[in-house]
N, C-alpha and C positions, 0 to 999 in steps of 0.2 A: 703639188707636193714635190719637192726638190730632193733628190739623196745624194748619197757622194760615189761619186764615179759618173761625172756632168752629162757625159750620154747616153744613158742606161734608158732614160724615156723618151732621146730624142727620134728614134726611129724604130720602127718593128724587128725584134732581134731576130736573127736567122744564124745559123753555125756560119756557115760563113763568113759573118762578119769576125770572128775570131782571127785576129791579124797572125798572118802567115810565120812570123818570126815568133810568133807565141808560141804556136803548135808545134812549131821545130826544139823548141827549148824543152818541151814535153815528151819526144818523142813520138809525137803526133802525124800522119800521113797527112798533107796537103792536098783535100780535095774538095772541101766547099760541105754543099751539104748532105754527098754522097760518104761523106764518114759518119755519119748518124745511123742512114738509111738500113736498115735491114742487120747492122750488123749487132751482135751478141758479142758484148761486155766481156761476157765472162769467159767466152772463147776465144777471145781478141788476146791474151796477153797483156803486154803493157800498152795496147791500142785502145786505152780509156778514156774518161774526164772528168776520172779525181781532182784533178785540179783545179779544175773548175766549179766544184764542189761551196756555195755560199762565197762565191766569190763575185763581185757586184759586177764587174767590167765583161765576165761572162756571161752575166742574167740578164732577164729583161722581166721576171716578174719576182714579188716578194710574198713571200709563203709567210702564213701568221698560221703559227698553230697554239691555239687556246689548247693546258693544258686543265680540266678537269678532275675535280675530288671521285675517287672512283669509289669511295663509302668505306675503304680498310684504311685501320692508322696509317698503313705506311703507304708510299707515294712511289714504290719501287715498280717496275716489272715484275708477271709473273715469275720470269726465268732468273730474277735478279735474288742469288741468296737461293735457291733451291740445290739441293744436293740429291733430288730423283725425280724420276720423270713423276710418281706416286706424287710428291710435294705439289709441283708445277698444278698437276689435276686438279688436288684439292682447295690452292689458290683460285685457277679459275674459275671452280666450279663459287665459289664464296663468292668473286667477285660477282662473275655471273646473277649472284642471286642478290647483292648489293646494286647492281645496278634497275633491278625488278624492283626495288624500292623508290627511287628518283621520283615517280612521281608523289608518292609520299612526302617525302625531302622537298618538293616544290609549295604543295598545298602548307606543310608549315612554315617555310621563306614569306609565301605571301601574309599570312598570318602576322607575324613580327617583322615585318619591312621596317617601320621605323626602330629598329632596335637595328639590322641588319645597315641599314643607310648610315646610321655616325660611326657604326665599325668598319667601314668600307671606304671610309673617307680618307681613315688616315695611310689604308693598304693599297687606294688611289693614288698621293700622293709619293707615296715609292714607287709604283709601279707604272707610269703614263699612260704608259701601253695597251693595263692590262682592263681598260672599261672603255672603249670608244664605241660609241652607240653608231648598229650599224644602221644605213638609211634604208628607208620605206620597203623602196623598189629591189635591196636585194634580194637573193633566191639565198634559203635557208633550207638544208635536210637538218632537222632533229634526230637526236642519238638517244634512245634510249633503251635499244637492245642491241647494242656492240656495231652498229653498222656505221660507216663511213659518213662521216660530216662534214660537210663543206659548205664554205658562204662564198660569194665574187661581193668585194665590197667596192663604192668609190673610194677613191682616195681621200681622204676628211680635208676638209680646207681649213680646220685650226679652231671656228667656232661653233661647232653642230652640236657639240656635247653642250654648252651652256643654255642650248633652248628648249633641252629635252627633260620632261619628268624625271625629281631627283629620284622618287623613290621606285619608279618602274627603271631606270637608268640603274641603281644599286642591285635592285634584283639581279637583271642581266649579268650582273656581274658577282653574284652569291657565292657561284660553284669553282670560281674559277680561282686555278692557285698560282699559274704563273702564264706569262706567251711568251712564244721563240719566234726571231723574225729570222728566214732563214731567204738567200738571195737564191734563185735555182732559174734554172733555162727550158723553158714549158717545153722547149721541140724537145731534149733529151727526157724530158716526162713523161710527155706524152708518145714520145713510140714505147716506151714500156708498159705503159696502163693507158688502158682505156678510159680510168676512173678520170685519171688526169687528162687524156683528149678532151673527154665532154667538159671538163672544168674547166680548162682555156677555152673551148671554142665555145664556150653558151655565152655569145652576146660580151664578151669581153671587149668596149669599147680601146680602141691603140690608146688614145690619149687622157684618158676618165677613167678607168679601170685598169691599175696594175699590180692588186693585191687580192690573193686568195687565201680564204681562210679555213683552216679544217680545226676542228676539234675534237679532244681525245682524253680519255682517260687518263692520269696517271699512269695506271698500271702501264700503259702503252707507250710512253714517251721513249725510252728504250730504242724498243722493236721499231718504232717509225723512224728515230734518225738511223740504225741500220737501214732500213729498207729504203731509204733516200740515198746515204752513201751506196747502199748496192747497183741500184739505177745508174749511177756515175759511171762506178769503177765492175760495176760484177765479178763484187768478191765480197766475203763478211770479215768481221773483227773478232767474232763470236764463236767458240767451238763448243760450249755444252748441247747439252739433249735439251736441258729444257726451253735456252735462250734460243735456238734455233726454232723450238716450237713457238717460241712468240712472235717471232719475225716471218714466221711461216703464216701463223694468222693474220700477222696486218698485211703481209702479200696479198692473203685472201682478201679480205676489206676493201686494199687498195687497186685489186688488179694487175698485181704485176706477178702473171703467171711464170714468168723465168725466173725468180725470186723462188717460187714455190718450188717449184721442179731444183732449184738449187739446194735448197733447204733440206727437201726429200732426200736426194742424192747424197747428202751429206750424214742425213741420220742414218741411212743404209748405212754407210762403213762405220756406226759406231756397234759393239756389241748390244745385242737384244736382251731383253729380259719379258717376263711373263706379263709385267706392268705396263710396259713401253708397246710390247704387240699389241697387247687392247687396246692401247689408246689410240695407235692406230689404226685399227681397224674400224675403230671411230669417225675418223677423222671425214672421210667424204660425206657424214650425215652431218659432220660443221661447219663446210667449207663450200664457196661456191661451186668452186672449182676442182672436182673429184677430181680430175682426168687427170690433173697437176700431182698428186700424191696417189695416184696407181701404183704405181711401180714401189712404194713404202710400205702399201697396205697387201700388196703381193707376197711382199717379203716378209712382212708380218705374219701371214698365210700359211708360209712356206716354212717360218721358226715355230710355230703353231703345231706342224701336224709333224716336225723331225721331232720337236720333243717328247710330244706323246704321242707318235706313232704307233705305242703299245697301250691301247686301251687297258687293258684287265691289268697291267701294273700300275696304272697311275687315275686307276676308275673314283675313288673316292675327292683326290684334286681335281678331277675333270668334274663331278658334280658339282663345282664350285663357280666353273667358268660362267660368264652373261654367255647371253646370246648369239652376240657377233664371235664369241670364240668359238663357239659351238659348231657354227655353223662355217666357219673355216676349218674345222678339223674334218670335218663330214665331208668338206668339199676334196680330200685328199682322195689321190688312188693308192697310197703306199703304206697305207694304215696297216699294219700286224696284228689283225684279227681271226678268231677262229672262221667265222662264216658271218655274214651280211644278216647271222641271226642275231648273232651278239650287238650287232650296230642296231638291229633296230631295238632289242631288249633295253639298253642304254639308253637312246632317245628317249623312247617310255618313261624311263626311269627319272630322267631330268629332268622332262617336263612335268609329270606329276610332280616332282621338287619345287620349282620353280612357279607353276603353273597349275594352283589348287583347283580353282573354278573351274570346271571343266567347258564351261562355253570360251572364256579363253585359253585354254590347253586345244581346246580343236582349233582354235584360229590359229593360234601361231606351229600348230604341228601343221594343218591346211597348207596356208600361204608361207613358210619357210624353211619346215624341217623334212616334210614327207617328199622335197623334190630332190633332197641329198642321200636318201635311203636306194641304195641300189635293190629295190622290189626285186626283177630279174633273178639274183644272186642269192635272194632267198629260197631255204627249203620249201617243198610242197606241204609241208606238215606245216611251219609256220605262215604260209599263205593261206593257211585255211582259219587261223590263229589272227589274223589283218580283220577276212570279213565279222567275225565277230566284235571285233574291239570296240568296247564303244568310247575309247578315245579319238577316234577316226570316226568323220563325217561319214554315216554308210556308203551314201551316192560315190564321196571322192575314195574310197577302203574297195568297191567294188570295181571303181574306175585303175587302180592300181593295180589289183590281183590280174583285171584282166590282162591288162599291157603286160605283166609279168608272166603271165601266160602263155599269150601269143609270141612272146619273144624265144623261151623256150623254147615252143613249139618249132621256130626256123630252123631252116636247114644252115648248116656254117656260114655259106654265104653271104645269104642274107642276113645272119645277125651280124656280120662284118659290116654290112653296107648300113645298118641302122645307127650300129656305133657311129660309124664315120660322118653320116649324117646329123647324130643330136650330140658330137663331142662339142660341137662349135658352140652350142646356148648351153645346154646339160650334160654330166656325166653320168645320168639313171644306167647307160646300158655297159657302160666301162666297168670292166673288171675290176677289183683291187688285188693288191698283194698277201690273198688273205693264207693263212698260215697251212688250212686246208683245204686243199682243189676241190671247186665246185664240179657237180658231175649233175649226169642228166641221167634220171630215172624212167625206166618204162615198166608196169607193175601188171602183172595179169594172177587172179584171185583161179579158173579154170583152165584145160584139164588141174593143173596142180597150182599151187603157189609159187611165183617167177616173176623173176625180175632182171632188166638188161640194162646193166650200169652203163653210161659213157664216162670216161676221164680221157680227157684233150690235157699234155704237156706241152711247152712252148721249146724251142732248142734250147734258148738259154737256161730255161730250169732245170735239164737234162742236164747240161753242161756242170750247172752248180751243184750235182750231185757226187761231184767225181771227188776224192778217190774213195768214200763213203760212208756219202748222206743217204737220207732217203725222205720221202713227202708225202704226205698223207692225203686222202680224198677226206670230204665230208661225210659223215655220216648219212647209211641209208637203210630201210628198211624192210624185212622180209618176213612173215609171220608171226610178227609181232615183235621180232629183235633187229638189233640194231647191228648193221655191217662197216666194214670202211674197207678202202682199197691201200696200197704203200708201195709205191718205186722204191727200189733202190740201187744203189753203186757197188754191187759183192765182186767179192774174186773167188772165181770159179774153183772149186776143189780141187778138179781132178788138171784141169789145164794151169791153173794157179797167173789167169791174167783178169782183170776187170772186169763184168759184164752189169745186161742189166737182167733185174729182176724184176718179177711183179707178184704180192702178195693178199692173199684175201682174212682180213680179220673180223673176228666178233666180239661186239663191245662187251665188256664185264656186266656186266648183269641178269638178276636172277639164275638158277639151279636148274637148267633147260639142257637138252643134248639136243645138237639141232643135226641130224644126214643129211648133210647139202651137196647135191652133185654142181661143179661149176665148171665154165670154159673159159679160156682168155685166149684173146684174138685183136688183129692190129691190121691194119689197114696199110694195104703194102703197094710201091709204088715199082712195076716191075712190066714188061713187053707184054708175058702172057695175060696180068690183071690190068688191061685196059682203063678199068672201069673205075679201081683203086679199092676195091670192093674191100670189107676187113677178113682174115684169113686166119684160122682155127691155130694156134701155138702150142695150146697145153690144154687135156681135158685133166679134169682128176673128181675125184669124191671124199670126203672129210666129216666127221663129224665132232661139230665144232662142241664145244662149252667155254664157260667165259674168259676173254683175253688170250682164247686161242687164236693162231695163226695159220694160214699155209698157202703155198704158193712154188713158185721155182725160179729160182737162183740164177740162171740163163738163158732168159725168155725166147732169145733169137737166135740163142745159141752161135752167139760169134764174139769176137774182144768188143771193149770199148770203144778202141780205138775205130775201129770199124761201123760200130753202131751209130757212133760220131761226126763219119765223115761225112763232107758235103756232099758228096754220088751216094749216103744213105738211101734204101730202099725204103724208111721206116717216116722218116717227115715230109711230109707234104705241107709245102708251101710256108716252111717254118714251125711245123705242127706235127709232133704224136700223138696219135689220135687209138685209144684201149678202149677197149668193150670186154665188160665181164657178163655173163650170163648165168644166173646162179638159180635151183628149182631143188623144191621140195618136193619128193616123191616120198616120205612117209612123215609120218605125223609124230614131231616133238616130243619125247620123252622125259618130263623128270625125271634128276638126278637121282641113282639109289642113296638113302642116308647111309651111311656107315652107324655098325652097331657101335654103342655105347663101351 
């Protein structure tokens, strides 16, 4: 077979042979076939070879892409005419499920071949190109769920077609609605795709074999000459969300993972929407190549848990979310939640939504939602609330509680060093930003009823209290009622500068007078306390009734300023570390009623 450009098939094309005065006229560096080698298109600047883009005197092989009926009227791109990423989906979810028909669409082609053979006759004759029967010995991949097709054909010597079955010959050619011969240079192919390595090098005889043939959808015809010009040049023509998504999938297909990571990169700088994050978050369970769209579905991750950071305002639109959004927001540590009880109340909540059957409500709470639930961070009262649930697997409910247990149980330490150790696969033991400070409870029922709070502050949360916040602990519990701790950032009365405080409160509820004697004490970093041991501040006695308070205004009795500074006697190692110790010496008294 002879084409025009006389020696295009005289010898094995190599970059190299690109005559030096060409590449100069190009702005091309002069160096054989070390300008190929290694280097990125896309980082090169104008060091590309758009120009040589279907240009024959460059090429040494000829690309035949059969384009196929993808089963929708129209013959567009998905990305072609969509105005949201929402559209784009919908498209290809239809296409998607048009193409699960095909073989349907075949068993009735075979059915009326002769009906299909004298309508083909005459769409033969305008079109030469588009029925050449390929021979025996090629290698054929069939396409009939979106995977890459490719044939190596000989070159037809002019009368192979006249000796071949008309009406198995017309089939072949049933689906097909148009072909593009496109001239391309297999070395610049193939260092970008591997798809295209193996397709030049499976047996491509130099002088018998110089046409490769792939075929495609409709809907794809688009996206693949992008992804052909990008190979060249590494750059697109294309700046939507959605056309970028399609050029992203034939990347996938075809293998050319700097394509993908292109693509990626580029839907990053466009604004996200709630539509656009799901869909990528999708995207590495449709792609070969997740590792190529990491960095999009991170970012989708990350617009995921800014938005609703605040569960209980936007808890009704979050019951809406799949799965995968779900489970990116769970995987946040910045979430503004009251306590890791509410996260898991919520989970519960969605899964039974979502997940009526309870043997699948255990599986997908099992293997994806209970490894995002910070256990640890939950209350003791709700870990007791886990072993019963019988939406949790008992075996895996007890295997939870326990690890939530034992972690508490460590000394600072060690729960530092277990973090540090499962931050790298899991964030079970990482704290979040939850609205109220988890605290560690120690509860003794004899002599009297007592309880010894811990609350750990970080410097910077002290810091963020200035010139007057204040932060609440978790709720906890003492004889049946319900306590909480609160820092805060006062100016002191009598001296009229900053300090801190710390206050002891009782949650509103029921008509109880509770006499609670209690201490606050802090762990002080100083010559004589070696040890760091924690040191008595304020004793007092109180008896509380509901949404009372009390505590003292200037816990260390010094400014802020001072509390603050880095020679502080009060953080260790980044940390203020409170101990309240609260004890019931008489027995709870109902309220008197007021007469009538």
């Amino acid at each position: 077979m002879k084409e025009s450009g006389g020696d295009l098939f005289n010898h094995q094309f190599h970059p190299h042979h690109i005559h030096h005065q060409q590449l100069q006229q190009h702005n091309v560096p002069v160096g054989g076939g070390e300008v190929l080698a290694g280097m990125d298109a896309a980082a090169a600047g104008d060091r590309n070879f758009e120009f040589a883009f279907n240009q024959p005197n460059f090429s040494d092989r000829i690309l035949r892409i059969e384009i196929v009926t993808s089963g929708l009227p129209e013959s567009k791109s998905d990305g072609e005419g969509c105005s949201s990423i929402a559209e784009w989906a919908r498209n290809r979810k239809r296409r998607r499920e048009d193409i699960k028909k095909d073989k349907d669409v075949d068993m009735y082609l075979e059915i009326d071949a002769s009906n299909v053979a004298g309508e083909f006759a005459v769409y033969n004759a305008e079109q030469d190109l588009n029925c050449v029967q390929p021979d025996s010995e090629d290698l054929v991949y069939e396409n009939h769920d979106g995977e890459a097709v490719a044939m190596l054909e000989e070159s037809p010597s002019g009368d192979e077609g006249t000796h071949s079955n008309e009406s198995s010959w017309s089939m072949e050619c049933t689906s097909i609605l148009k072909v593009k011969t496109i001239y391309v240079c297999s070395a610049i192919l193939a260092e970008k795709s591997p798809f295209f390595l193996k397709l030049f090098s499976n047996g491509m005889r130099e002088s018998d074999q110089r046409h490769a043939t792939l075929r495609i959808n409709a809907s794809e015809e688009t996206a693949l000459m992008e992804l052909l010009r990008y190979m060249y040049s590494g750059k697109l023509s294309i700046s939507t969300a959605p056309a970028l998504l399609d050029v992203l999938m034939a990347a996938d297909k075809f293998e050319v993972i700097s394509c993908m990571s292109y693509c990626s990169k580029m839907l990053r700088k466009m604004d996200m929407t709630v539509e656009s994050a799901l869909l990528y978050l999708d995207l590495p369970s449709s792609v070969s190549f997740g590792s190529a769209v990491q960095s999009l579905t991170d970012a989708a991750k990350e617009f995921l848990a800014s938005r609703y950071k605040d569960i209980t305002k936007f808890q009704d639109e979050l019951l809406n979310l799949p799965l995968p959004g779900i489970e990116a927001l769970l995987a946040s540590d910045t979430l503004q939640v009251a306590s890791e009880d509410a996260i898991y109340d919520f989970v519960l909540k969605w899964a039974r939504l979502h997940y009526p059957k309870l043997e699948e409500r255990r599986e997908v709470l099992g293997t994806r939602l209970a490894r995002l639930i910070r256990f640890p961070y939950m209350t003791s009262r709700k870990l007791r609330k886990v072993l019963s649930c019988n939406d949790f697997d008992h075996e895996l409910a007890s295997k939870l509680v326990l690890d939530a247990l034992f972690f508490k149980s460590e000394i600072p330490h060690r729960q530092r060093s277990l973090v540090a150790e499962d931050s790298a696969t899991s964030r079970r033991f990482v704290e979040r930003a939850f609205k109220y400070r988890p605290v560690k409870v120690v509860e003794f029922s004899i002599p009297h009823p007592q309880c010894i709070v811990y609350l750990d502050l970080k410097r910077e949360e002290c810091a963020n209290l200035f010139p007057a916040g204040r932060v609440y602990s978790q709720a906890f519990h003492l004889g049946g009622q319900g306590f909480f701790l609160s820092a805060h950032c006062n100016v002191d009365q009598q001296s009229n500068f900053h300090c801190f405080g710390l206050f002891l409160g009782m949650q509103e509820k029921g008509s109880v007078s509770f006499p609670v004697e209690y201490e606050f004490a802090a762990r002080t970093n100083t010559n004589s306390n070696t040890t760091k041991d924690f040191v008595s501040k304020y004793k007092g006695s109180y008896t509380f009734t509901g949404g009372k308070a009390v505590g003292y205004r200037n816990l260390f009795a010094i400014p802020w300023t001072s509390f603050m500074a880095e020679d502080s006697l009060y953080f260790i190692d980044g940390t203020l570390h409170l101990r309240a110790e609260l004890t019931i010496r008489q027995t709870p008294q109902p309220l008197p009623v007021p007469p009538l």
